[in-house]
C-alpha positions as CSV (number, residue, x, y, z in Angstrom):
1,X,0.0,0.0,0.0
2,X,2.5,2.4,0.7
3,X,4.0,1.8,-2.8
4,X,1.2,2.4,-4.0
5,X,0.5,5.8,-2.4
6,X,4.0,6.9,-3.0
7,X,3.6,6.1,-7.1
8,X,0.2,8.4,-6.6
9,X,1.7,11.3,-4.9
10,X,4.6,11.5,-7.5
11,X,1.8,11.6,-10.4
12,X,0.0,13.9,-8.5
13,X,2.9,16.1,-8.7
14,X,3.9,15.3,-11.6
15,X,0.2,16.3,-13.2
16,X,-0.1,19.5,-11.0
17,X,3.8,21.0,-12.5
18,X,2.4,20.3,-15.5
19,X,-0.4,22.4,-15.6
20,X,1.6,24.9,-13.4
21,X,-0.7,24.5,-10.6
22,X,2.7,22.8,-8.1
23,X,1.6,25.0,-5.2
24,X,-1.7,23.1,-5.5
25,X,-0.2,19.5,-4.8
26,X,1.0,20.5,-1.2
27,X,-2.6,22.1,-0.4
28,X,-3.8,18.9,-1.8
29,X,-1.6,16.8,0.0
30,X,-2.4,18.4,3.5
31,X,-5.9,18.2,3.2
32,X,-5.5,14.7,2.2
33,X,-3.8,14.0,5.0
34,X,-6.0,16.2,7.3
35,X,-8.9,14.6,5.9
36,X,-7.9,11.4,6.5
37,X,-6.3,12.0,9.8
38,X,-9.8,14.1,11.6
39,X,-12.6,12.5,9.1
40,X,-11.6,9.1,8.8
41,X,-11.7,9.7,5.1
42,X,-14.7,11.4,4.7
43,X,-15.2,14.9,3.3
44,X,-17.3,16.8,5.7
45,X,-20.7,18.2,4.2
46,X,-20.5,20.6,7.1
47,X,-19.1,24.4,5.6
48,X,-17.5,25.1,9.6
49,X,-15.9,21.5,9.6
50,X,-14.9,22.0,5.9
51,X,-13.1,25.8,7.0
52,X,-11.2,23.9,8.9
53,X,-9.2,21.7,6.7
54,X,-6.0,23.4,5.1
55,X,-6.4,25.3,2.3
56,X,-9.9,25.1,2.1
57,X,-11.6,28.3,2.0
58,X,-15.2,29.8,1.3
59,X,-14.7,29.2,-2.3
60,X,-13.3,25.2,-1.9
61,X,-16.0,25.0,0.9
62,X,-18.6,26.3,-1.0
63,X,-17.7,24.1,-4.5
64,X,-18.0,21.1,-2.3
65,X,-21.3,22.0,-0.5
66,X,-22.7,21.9,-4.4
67,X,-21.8,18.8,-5.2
């Protein structure tokens, strides 16, 4: 497994410096992580809970609440 989310990670990055969007992969990363971590994997559908998260603000918070 960890392979496996290593070999993600890199095309993550590799995708992101692509389309000149590198700063995005570490906000990505941490609310990956965060999200994982607080949420046992699970994105909130709560906009305080989701403010919380790193790098998620009213706009991120607000895309996700439409979905």
């Amino acid at each position: 497994m960890i392979g496996i989310g290593c070999r993600i990670r890199r095309n993550l990055q590799k995708v992101t410096q692509t389309l000149g969007l590198h700063w995005r992969y570490k906000h990505f990363l941490d609310a990956s992580k965060y999200i994982m971590n607080s949420h046992n994997g699970v994105i909130p559908d709560n906009r305080e809970l989701l403010l919380i998260i790193p790098g998620v603000g009213d706009y991120v918070a607000g895309a996700i609440l439409t979905v």
